[in-house]
C-alpha positions in Angstrom: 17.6 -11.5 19.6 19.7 -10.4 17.2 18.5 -13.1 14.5 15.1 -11.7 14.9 16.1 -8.4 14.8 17.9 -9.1 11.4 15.1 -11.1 10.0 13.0 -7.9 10.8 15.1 -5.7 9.1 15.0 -8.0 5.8 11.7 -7.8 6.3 11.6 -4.1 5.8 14.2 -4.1 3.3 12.4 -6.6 0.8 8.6 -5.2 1.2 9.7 -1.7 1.2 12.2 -2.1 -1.6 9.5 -4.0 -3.7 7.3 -1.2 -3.4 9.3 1.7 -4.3 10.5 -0.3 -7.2 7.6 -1.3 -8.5 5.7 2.1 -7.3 9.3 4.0 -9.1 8.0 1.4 -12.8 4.2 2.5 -12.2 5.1 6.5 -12.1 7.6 6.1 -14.9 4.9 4.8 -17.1 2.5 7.5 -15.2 0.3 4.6 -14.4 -2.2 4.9 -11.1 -2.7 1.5 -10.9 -4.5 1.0 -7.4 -2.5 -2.3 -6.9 0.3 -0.4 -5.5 -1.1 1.0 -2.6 -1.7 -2.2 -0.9 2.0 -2.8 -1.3 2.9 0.8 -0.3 0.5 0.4 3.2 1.7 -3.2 3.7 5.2 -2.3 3.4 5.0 0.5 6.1 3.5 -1.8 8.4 6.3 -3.8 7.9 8.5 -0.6 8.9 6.3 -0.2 11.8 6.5 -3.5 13.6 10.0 -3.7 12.7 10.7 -0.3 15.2 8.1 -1.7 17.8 10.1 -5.3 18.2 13.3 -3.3 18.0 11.7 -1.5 21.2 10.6 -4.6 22.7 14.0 -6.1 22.6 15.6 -2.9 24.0 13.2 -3.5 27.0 14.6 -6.9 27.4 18.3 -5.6 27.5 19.2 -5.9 23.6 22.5 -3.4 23.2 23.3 -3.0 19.3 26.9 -3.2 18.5 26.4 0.5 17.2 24.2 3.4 18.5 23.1 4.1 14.8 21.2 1.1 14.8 18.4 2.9 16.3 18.3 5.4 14.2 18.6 2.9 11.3 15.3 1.3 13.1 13.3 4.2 14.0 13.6 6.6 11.5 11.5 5.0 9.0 8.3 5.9 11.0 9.5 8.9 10.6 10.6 8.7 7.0 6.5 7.4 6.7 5.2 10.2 8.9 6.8 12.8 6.6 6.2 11.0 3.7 1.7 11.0 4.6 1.8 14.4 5.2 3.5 15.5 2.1 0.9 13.4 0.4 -1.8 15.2 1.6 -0.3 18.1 0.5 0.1 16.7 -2.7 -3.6 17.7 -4.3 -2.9 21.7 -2.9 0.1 21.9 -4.8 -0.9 20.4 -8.2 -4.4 22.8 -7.7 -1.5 26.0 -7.1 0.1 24.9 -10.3 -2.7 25.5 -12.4 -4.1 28.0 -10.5 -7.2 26.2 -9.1 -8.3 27.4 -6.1 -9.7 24.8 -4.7 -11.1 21.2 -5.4 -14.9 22.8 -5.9 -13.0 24.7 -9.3 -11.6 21.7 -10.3 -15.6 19.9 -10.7 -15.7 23.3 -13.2 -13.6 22.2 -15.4 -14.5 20.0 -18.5 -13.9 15.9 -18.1 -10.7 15.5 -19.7 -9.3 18.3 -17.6 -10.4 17.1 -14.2 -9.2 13.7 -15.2 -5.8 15.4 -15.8 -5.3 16.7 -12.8 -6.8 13.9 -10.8 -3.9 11.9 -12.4 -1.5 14.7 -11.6 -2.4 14.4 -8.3 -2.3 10.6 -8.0 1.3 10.7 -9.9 2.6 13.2 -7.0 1.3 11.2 -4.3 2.8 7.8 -5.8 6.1 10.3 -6.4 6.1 10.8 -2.6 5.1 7.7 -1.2 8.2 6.0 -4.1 10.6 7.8 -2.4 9.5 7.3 1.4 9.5 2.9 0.6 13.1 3.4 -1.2 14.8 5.8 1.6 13.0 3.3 4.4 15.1 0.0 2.2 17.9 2.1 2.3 17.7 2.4 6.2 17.2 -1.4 6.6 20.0 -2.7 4.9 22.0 0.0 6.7 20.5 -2.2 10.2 23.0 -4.7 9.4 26.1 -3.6 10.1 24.5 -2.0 13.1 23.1 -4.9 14.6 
């Protein structure tokens, strides 16, 4: 069990770490290419079986050599939880910032201003999401000690 275990975890370690690297490149260049969030998604699901086999095994009597190892494995559905919502806030805040009301004002505005703000929104998101895949790599490769 262990093995799988650790093949799970560098599992979660490689996808997420691939996205928030190459997610970290795209908002650098403050590009919303919609490649990335294939990756992103893909790379939580990851995350996501990775906690449900580490729950499976506990069923079958697996015992970690340290109690931080489920923390290490559970707290990146967490990590995504957090990480979705604070998306969804994303649009709100950028709106606040210019004081926009709501989406309706936003249609008000000329072209080149909506697309501004659509892309300040997207940027945010990918800011958010970034961060959740490199925190979540982080946690896997901090499995292995654990294991």
């Amino acid at each position: 069990m262990k093995t799988a275990v650790e093949v799970a975890a560098a599992a979660v370690l490689v996808t997420n770490a691939t996205a928030g690297l190459a997610g970290a490149w795209l908002w650098w260049r403050v590009d919303t290419a919609r490649w990335i969030w294939p990756l992103i998604r893909g790379a939580q699901v990851v995350a996501g079986l990775s906690a449900m086999l580490a729950g499976l095994f506990a069923a079958f009597g697996f015992e970690p050599d340290d109690g931080l190892f489920w923390l290490y494995v559970l707290l990146p559905v967490g990590v995504g939880f957090v990480a979705e919502q604070l998306r969804i806030a994303s649009a709100e805040q950028v709106l606040e910032a210019r004081g926009l009301p709501d989406a309706q004002a936003v249609g008000e505005l000329d072209d080149i201003a909506q697309r501004t703000i659509v892309a300040a929104i997207l940027r945010r998101e990918l800011g958010v999401m970034v961060a959740a895949a490199l925190v979540t790599a982080f946690l896997a490769a901090r499995v292995f000690p654990t294991v």
